[in-house]
Each structure stands twice: as C-alpha cells, then as structure tokens.
GUMI-431180 format. One record per residue (C-alpha): z, y, x. Coordinates in steps of 0.1 Angstrom, whole numbers, plus 5000, padded with zeros to 4 digits. Each point is the difference from the previous one (the first is absolute). Layout:
# residues N
ZYX ...
END
This chain:
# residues 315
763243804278 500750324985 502050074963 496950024979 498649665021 503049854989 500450064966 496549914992 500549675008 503349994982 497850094971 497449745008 502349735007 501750064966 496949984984 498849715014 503649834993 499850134968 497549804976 500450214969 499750325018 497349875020 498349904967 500650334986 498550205024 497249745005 499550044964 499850405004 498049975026 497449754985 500250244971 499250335021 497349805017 498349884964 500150374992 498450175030 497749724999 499150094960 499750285006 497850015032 498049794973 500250274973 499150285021 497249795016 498849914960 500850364996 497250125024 497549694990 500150104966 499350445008 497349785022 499249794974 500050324970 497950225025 497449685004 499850034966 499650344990 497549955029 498349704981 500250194968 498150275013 497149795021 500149784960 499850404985 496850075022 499049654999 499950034962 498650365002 497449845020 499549704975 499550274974 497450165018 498549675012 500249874962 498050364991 497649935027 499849644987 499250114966 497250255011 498449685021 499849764970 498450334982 497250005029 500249655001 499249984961 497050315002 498749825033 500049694984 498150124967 497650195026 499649675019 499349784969 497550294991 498449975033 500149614998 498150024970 497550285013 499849785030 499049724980 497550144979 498850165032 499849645017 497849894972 497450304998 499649915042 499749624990 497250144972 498850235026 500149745029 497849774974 497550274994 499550125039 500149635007 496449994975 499150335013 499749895032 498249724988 497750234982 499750205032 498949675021 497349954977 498550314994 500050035036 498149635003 497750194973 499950345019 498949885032 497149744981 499150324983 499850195036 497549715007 497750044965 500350425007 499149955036 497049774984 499350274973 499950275023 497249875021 498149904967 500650404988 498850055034 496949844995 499450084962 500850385014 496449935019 498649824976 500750294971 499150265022 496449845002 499949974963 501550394998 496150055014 498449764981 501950174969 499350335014 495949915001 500849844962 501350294986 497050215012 497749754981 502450024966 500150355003 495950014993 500649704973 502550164981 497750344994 497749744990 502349814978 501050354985 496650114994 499649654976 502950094986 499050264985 497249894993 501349744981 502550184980 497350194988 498349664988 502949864988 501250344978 496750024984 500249644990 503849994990 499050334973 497349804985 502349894973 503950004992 499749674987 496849735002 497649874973 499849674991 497949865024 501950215029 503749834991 497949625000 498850145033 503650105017 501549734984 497749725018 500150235029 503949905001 499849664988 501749855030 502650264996 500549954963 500249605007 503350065023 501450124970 499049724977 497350134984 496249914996 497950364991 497549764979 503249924975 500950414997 498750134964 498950334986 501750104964 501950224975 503650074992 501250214971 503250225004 501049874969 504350174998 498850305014 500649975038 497850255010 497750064963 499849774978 496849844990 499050105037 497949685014 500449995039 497149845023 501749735021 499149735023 502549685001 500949655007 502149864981 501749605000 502749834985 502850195016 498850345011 497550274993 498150195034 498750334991 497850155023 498350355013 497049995016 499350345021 497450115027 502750285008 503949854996 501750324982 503150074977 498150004968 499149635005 503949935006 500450224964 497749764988 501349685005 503550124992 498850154968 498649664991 502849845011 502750154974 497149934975 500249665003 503749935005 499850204965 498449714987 503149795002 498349775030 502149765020 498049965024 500350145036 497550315007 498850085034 498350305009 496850025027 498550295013 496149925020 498650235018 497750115027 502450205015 503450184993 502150315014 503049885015 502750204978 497949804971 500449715014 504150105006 500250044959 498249784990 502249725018 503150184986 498649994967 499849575006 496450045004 497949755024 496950225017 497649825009 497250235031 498249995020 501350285020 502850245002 499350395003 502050125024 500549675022 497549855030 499249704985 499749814963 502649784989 499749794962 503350054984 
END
C-alpha cells in the first residue's frame, strides 16, 4: 500500500468513526446531490418549456390560419345562405309555377281525356257514314243514268217549248193589245161598271169582311176647307158602328184613285169622326209601283191582276 493508499483510509476510517463529521459531509453531499438533481430538473423544464413556447407559437400560427381560414369559410358561408336565400325564392317560384302548371295538365288531361272520347265517336260515326256514302254513291251512280236519260228527254222538251213559247209570245201580244185598249176605255167606271167589278170581287171583298151589296154611293161636303170648301166629293162607303170603309172602284188601279181616297179621308176625319176609316182600292188591274204606294199609304188593293207580275193575286 502506497502513501496516498494509506492516507485515504485514514481519512475514511475517521470519517466513519466520526458521526458528526460523517453527518456533515453526508449532509453536504445529500445537499450537492438535491442540487444537481434540481437542476438536471430545471434544465430539463428549461428545454420542455422552449418546447413547450415553440409548440405554441406553432399552435398560434396553425389557430392564426385556422382563423384566417374561418374568416374565409364564414365569407364563403355568408355568400351560400345568399344563394341559398335567391335559390330558395326561385324554388318557391318554381313550386308555385309547377303547381299551377300541374293543374292546367290535370284541366288539359280532363279535356284530351273527352277528346278522345269525342274522337271514338265521331270515328263510330265516320265509318257508319263510310257505309251511307258508299250507299249514296251507288244511288248517284244510278241517278247519274237515270238523269242522263232525262238530259234527252229534257233536250227533246226544250225543242217542243222552244215552238210554244213563240206561240205564247205571239198571244202575248196579242193580248196586251186587247187588254190596253180596254184598260184606256175609262180612268174611272160608271155606275154600273163599279157594281160590275165589285161583284166581280165579291169573294175577295168577303175575306176582308165586307158584303159589296151593303157598299153605298153618296156625297160629302169639304165643309173647313180641306181641299175647297163647299166642294161635294162622290164616294162609295160602308160604314157600322165602329168604322167607316171608303172605297175606289177602278178598271185601271192608278195614283189618282189613291189621291182620291186620301183626299176623302182627311175630309172626313175633318168632321170630328171617331170612328175608324179604312181605305180600299178595286180594280181590274194595277201597275206594281201603284200597288207599292198605295200599301204605304195604308191602302188595301183589291185586283185582279198585277202589271208587271205572271200571275193575279187579291190583296
């Protein structure tokens, strides 16, 4: 064992022998140990928390972005309830249009629906009519013959009313000769002419209520002046309880016989009368613009024919 050796254990054994020292340096020891242990802690606490603060500022700037980003996602937010408001104002639009659309195809839907009826029966119609043309055709068919044969028949007619109506023209004339000459005999009958035309229209003059026996010949004064007074008028008449019927009685019907009865007319409403007044015109025969006035002037004509029409009528 060498010097050092030896007084190294000297030391120790003191030591150990030594409680107070022993404590002492046990105490220093303990003490130095507590320390390097803090501060193995501190520095360890030391780096956690630069760990920790960089973690942070770390955090802080992922929560920076991450609110940046919120912002922008908040903007975007805001722009989609915008849309989402417009779309749904469009969509309510469209809901309604949809509707109203849904009920002029239901209305339309009823309608083709009775169209098509309509179309099912007209054809049900169409094809019986097919059937009655089909039938008609072969009837044309055969009236097509059978007016073809009468074409002929009406072609050897007309030959034959050809000749009759030269004929019927030559009597014609003939007649209206005859008849001219008679009609310029007189403007206005005697007498005994007037009894003559008006028993030649007594069956006539009965339609209209009155009997040509019961008609009388007379006198009326213009009495106020009408036409000239003190004039006496020539008039025939019928008169009862209610009405008077003045009449004209004429080979040829003409506008101084419609003069006539209207002159006599005014005379007698003159009178003061109550009673109704009808006027008559008789005749043989009339021209038809006579006849025209004569009915506008509320005159009833009585002829035996109508110059100017193909057959007589009594008015």
């Amino acid at each position: 064992m060498n010097r050092v050796e030896q007084v190294s254990e000297d030391i120790i054994n003191e030591i150990l022998n030594n409680p107070t020292l022993l404590d002492k340096i046990t105490s220093v020891i303990s003490e130095r140990i507590k320390n390097d242990i803090i501060l193995q802690r501190l520095t360890k606490l030391e780096e956690s928390v630069v760990t920790l603060a960089k973690v942070v500022q770390e955090n802080n700037q992922q929560i920076a972005s991450v609110w940046k980003k919120l912002g922008d996602i908040e903007n975007e937010i805001g722009k989609i309830y915008r849309l989402l408001e417009e779309h749904s104002k469009r969509i309510e639009e469209l809901a309604k249009r949809v509707e109203e659309h849904s009920r002029i195809l239901e209305e339309h839907s009823k309608r083709i629906e009775e169209l098509a009826k309509r179309v099912e029966e007209l054809a049900k119609r169409i094809e019986e009519h097919s059937k009655i043309l089909e039938e008609h055709s072969k009837r044309i068919e055969e009236l097509a013959k059978r007016v073809e044969e009468l074409a002929k028949r009406i072609e050897e007619h007309s030959k034959i009313l050809e000749e009759h109506s030269k004929r019927i023209e030559e009597l014609t004339k003939a007649f209206l000769k005859l008849k001219v000459s008679f009609e310029s005999f007189t403007s206005r009958a005697g007498i005994h002419v007037q009894r003559t035309l008006m028993e030649l229209y007594k069956e006539a003059l009965k339609l209209h209520g009155v009997d040509p026996s019961s008609v009388k010949h007379g006198y009326i004064v213009d009495e106020v002046g009408v036409i000239e007074k003190g004039r006496k008028f020539e008039v025939d008449f019928y008169e009862t309880n209610d009405e008077i019927r003045l009449f004209e009685v004429k080979n040829l019907g003409d506008t101084d016989g419609i003069e006539q009865l209207i002159v006599r007319k005014k005379i007698l409403e003159s009178k003061g009368t109550k009673k109704q007044i009808k006027m008559y015109l008789v005749c043989n025969s009339i021209p038809k613009k006579v006849l025209l006035k004569a009915k506008k002037e509320g005159i009833i004509v009585i002829a035996g024919d109508v110059l100017g029409e193909r057959k007589s009528l009594n008015y």
